[in-house]
N, C-alpha and C positions, 0 to 999 in steps of 0.2 A: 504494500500500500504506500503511495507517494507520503509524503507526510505532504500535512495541509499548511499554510501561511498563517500564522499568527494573525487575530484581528485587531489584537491590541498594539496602538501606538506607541512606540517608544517616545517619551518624556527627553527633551534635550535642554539640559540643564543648562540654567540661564548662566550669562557670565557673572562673576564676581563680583564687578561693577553694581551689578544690577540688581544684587540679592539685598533682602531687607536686612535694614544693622539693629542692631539694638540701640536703641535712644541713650546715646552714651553721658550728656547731660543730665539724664533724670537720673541713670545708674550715679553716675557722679555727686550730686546731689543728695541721693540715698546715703552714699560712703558717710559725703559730709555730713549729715544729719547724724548718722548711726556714729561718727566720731566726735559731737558736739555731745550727746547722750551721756556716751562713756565716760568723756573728762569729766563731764560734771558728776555724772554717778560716782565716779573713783575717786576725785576730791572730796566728794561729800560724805563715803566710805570707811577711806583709809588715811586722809590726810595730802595734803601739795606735796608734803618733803617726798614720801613712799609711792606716789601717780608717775608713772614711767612711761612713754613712749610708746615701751612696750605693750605695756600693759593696756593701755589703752587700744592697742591696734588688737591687739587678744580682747577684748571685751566691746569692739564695733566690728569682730570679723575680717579684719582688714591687714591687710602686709603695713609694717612699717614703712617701708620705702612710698605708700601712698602718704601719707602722712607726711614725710619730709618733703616729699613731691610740693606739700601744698604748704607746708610752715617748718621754719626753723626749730623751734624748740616747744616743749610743753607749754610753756606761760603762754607761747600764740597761738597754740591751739586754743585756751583756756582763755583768755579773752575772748577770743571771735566768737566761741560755744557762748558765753556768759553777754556777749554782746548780740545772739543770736535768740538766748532765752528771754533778755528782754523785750526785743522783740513779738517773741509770740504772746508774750503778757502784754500788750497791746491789745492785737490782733483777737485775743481772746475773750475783750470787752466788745469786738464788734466793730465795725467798718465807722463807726461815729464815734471812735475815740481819739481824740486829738491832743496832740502834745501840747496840753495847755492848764495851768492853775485855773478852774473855774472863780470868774469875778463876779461874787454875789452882790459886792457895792461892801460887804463889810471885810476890810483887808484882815484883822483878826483873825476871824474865824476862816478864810478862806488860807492863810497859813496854819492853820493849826489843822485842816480837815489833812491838807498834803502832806504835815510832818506824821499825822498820825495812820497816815497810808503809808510812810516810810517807815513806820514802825512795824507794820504789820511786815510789809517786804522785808525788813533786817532781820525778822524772828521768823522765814519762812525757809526750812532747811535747803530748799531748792536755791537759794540765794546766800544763805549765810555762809557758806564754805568757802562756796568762791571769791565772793566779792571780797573776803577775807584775805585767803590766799594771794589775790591780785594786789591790793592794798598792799601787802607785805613784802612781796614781790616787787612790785614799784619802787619799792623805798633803795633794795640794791642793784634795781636794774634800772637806770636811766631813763633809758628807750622806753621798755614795757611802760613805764610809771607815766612818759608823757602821753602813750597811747592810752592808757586808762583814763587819764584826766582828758583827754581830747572826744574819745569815744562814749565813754561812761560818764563822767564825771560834770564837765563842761554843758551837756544839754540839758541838763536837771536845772544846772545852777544860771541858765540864761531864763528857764523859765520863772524861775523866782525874782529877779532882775525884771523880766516884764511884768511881773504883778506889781511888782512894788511901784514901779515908773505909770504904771495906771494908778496906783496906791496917791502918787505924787500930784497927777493930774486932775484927781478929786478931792485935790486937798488934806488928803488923811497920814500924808510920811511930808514935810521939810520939804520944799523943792533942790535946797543946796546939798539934803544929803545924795550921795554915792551908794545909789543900791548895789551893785558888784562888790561894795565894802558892809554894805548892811545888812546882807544875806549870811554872811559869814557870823553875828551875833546868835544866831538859832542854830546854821547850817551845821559852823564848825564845832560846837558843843554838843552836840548826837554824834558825831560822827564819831570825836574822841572820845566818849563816855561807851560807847559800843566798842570799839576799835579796842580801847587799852583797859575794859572792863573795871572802871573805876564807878559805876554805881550803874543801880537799875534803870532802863530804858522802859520808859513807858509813856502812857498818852498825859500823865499827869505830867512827866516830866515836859513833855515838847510845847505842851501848854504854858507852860510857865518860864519856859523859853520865848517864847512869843512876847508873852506879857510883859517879857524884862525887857527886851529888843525893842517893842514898841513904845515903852512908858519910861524906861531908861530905871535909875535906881535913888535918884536922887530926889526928897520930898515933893511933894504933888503940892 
């Protein structure tokens, strides 16, 4: 018996060129994600000193060599992640959250509402390790410390700066005072009282912080 012709078509395999890639940005992105997770999960774990490199590429799945691909050292991974979680704390309020001190018309209370959302954030373990760690960090690494304050630090403290300056425009702060110097009366006293654990942080405290900054200390 002849043998018969196959009816089925052979399939000719497209070129290389042609064939579908995997979406190498969103893989990308995934890495990055899955290694902003781990630093912070590891610092918040075991500590900044004992967080490796290593360790972090074992615990986002990842080769190390991606990792120095995209940053020098742990601290800049540990920024970007920590500047990347505040971000989604944002995000997480909702497409109408704006970087901005709500102005009720009483500058008062409208600093004390944000120190005492800062309080909440300092005592929120997703935030306390890191921003710890970096703070610390900053103080013997030049670089890192200026990027913390440029990244971190600096947009917080503009938004306080324009409250006050609408604070000034309604009459309620001195128009000759220097809000960039009068934010610092509330700002810089949470931050060292947290930082160097020199007493309890709390809303009673950032209140009366307020009250000193605005009413000054000298008899009424």
């Amino acid at each position: 018996m002849a043998a018969q012709k196959s009816t089925h078509a052979h399939a000719t395999p497209a070129p290389a060129s042609e064939r579908p890639h995997p979406d190498a940005t969103r893989r990308s992105q995934r890495s990055r994600q899955a290694i902003y997770d781990a630093a912070l999960a590891l610092v918040g774990e075991i500590g900044y000193p004992k967080t490796t490199i290593e360790g972090i590429a074992a615990r986002a799945g990842v080769g190390k060599q991606t990792i120095y691909r995209w940053w020098p050292s742990k601290a800049q991974v540990l920024l970007e992640a920590f500047v990347d979680l505040g971000e989604q704390a944002v995000q997480a309020q909702g497409q109408e959250a704006t970087y901005a001190i709500p102005d009720t018309g009483d500058v008062a209370a409208d600093l004390k509402a944000v120190l005492r959302a800062t309080v909440d954030q300092l005592y929120d373990p997703k935030f306390d390790a890191p921003s710890r760690a970096l703070a610390a960090e900053g103080l013997v690494n030049e670089q890192l410390g200026r990027e913390f304050v440029a990244k971190l630090l600096e947009p917080s403290l503009q938004l306080h700066v324009d409250r006050l300056r609408a604070a000034q425009e309604a009459g309620q702060v001195r128009p000759e005072i220097d809000p960039r110097i009068a934010l610092e009366l509330f700002v810089s006293p949470l931050a060292q009282r947290w930082l160097q654990h020199t007493g309890p942080v709390s809303y009673e405290y950032t209140d009366t912080l307020v009250d000193y900054a605005l009413h000054g200390l000298a008899p009424r």
